[in-house]
Residue frames as a rotation matrix with the C-alpha (Angstrom) as fourth column:
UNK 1
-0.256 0.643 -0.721 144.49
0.211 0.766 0.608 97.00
0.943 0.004 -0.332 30.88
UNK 2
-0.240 0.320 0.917 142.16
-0.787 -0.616 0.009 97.62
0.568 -0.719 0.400 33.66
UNK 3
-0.087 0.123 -0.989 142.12
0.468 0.881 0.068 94.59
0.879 -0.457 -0.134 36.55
UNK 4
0.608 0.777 0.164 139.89
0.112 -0.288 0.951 94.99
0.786 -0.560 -0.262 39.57
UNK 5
-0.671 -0.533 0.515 141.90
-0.643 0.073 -0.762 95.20
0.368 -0.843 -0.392 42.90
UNK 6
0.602 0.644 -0.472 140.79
0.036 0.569 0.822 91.82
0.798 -0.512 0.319 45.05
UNK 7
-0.446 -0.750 -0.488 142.02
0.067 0.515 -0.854 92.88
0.893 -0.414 -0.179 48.15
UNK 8
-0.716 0.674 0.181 138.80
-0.413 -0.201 -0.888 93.06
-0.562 -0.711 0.423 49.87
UNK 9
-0.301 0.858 0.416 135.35
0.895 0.104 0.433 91.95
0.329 0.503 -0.800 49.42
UNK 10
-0.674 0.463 -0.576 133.80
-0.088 -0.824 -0.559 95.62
-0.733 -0.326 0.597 49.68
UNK 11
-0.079 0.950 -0.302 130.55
-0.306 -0.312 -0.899 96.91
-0.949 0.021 0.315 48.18
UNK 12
0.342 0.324 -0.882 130.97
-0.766 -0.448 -0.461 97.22
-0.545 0.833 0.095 44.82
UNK 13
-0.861 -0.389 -0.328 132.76
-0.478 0.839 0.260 93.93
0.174 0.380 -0.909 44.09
UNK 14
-0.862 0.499 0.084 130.14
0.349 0.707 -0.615 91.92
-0.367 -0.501 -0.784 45.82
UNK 15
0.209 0.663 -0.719 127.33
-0.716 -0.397 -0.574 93.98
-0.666 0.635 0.392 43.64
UNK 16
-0.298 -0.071 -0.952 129.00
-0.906 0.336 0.258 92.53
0.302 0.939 -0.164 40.46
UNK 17
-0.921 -0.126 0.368 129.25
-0.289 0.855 -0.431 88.83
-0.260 -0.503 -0.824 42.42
UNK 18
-0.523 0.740 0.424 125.51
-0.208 0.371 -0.905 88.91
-0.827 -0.561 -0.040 43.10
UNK 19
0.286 0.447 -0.848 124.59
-0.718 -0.486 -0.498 89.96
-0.635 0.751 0.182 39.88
UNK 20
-0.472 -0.396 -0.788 126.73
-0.794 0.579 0.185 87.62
0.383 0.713 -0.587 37.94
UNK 21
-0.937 0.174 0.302 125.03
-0.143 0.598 -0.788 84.81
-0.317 -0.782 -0.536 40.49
UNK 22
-0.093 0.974 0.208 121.93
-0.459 0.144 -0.877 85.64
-0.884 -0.177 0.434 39.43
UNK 23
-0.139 -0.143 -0.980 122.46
-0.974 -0.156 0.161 86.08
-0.176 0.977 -0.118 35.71
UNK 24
-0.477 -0.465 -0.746 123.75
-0.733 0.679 0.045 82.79
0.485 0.568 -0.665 35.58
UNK 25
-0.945 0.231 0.231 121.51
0.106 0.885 -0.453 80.94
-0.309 -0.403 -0.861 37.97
UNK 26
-0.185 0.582 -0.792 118.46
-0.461 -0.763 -0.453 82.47
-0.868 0.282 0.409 36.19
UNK 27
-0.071 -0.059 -0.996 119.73
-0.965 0.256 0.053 81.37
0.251 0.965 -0.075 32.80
UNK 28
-0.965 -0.259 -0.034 120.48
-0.242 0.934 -0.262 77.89
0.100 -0.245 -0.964 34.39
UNK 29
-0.485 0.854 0.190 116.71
0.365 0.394 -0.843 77.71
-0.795 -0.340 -0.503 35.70
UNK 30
-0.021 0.816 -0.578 115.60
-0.775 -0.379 -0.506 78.67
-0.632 0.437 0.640 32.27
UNK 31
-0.255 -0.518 -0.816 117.01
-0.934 0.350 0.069 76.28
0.250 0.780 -0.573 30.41
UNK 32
-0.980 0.051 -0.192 116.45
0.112 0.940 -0.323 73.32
0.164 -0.338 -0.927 33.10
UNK 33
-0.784 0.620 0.037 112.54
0.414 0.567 -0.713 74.81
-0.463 -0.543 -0.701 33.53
UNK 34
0.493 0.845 -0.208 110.39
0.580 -0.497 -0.645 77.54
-0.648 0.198 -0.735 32.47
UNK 35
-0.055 -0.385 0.921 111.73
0.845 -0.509 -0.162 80.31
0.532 0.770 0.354 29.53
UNK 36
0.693 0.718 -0.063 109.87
0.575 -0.498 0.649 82.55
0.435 -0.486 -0.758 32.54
UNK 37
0.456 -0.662 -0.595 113.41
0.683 -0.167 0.711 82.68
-0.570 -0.731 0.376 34.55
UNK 38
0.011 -0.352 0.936 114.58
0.858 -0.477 -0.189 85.31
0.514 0.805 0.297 31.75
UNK 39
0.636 0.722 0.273 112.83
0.378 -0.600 0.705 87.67
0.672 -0.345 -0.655 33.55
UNK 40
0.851 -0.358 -0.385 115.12
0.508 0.375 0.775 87.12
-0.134 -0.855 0.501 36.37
UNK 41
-0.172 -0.934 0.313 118.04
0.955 -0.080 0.284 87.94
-0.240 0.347 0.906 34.03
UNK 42
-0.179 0.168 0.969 116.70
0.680 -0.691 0.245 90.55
0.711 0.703 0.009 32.38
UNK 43
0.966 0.257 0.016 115.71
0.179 -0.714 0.677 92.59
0.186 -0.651 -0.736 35.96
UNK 44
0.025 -0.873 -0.487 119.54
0.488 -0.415 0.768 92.29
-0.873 -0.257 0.415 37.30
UNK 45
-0.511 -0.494 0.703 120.69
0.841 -0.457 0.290 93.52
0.178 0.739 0.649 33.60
UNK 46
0.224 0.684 0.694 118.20
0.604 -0.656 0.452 96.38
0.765 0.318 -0.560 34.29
UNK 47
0.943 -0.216 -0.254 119.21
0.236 -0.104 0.966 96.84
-0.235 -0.971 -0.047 37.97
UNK 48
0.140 -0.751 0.645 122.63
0.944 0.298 0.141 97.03
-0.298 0.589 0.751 36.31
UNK 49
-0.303 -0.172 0.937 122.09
0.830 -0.531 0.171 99.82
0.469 0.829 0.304 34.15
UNK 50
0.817 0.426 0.388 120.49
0.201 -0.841 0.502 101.78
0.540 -0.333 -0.773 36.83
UNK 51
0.616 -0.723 -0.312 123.39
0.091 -0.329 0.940 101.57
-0.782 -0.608 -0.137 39.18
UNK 52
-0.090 -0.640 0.763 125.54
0.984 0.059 0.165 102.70
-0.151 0.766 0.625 36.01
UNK 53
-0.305 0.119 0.945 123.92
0.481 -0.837 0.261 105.50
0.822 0.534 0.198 34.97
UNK 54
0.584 0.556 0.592 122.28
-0.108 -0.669 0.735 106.91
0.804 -0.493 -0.331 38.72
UNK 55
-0.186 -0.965 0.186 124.54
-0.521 -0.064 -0.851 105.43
0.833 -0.255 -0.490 40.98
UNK 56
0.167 0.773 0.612 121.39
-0.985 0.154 0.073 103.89
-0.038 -0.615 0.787 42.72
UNK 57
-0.331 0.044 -0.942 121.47
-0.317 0.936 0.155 100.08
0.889 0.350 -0.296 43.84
UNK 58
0.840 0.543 0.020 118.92
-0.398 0.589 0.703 97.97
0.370 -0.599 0.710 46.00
UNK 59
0.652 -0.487 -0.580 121.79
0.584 0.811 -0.025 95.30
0.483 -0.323 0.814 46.36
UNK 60
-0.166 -0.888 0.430 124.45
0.329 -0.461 -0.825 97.83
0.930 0.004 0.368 47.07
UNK 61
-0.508 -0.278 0.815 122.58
-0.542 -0.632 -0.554 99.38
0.669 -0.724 0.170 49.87
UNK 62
0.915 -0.015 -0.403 121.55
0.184 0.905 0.384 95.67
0.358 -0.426 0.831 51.38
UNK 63
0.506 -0.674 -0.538 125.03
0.616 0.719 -0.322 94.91
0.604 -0.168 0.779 51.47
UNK 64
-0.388 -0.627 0.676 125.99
-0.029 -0.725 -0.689 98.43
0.921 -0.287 0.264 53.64
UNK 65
0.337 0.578 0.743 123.22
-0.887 -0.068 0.456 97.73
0.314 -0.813 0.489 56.23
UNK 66
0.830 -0.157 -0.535 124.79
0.127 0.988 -0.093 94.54
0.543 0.009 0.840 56.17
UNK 67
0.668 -0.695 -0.265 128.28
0.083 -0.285 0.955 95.93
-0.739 -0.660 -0.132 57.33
UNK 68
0.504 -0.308 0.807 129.88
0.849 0.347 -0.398 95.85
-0.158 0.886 0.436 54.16
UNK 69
-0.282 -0.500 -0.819 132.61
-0.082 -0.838 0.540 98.99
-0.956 0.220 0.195 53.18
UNK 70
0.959 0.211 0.191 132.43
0.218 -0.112 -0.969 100.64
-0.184 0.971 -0.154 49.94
UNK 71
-0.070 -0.961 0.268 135.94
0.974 -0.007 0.227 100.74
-0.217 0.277 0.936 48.21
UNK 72
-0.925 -0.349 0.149 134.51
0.375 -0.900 0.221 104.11
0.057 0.260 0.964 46.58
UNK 73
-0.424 0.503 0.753 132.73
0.049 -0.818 0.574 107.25
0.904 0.280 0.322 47.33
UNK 74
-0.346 -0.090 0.934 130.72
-0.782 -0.522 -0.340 107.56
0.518 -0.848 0.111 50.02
UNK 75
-0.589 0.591 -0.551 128.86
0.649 0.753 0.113 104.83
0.481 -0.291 -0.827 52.73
């Protein structure tokens, strides 16, 4: 079984964070307003898959200019 190390808040945790954040406030504001917030969900899940497969992420390199460490590879 594979369990994250929390002994830091570095890059790549805080990626997943935001993401899950959105996901789930997204879904919340579809349900309580518009079907529109989907969208919302449906960019992070996309935003997702790109930092999966390219290694590329908007949020990721926010949160380095930010001061954040990365746990892995490079900063």
């Amino acid at each position: 079984m594979y369990i994250l190390k929390t002994d830091g808040w570095y890059v790549e945790r805080v990626t997943f964070l935001v993401a899950g954040v959105i996901v789930l406030s997204a879904t919340f504001l579809a349900w309580l307003h518009s079907p529109w917030w989907l969208l919302l969900t449906g960019f992070a899940g996309f935003n997702l898959i790109v930092f999966g497969t390219t290694g590329f992420c908007l949020m990721s390199n926010i949160l380095v200019k930010l001061g954040l460490k990365p746990r892995l590879g490079k900063s």
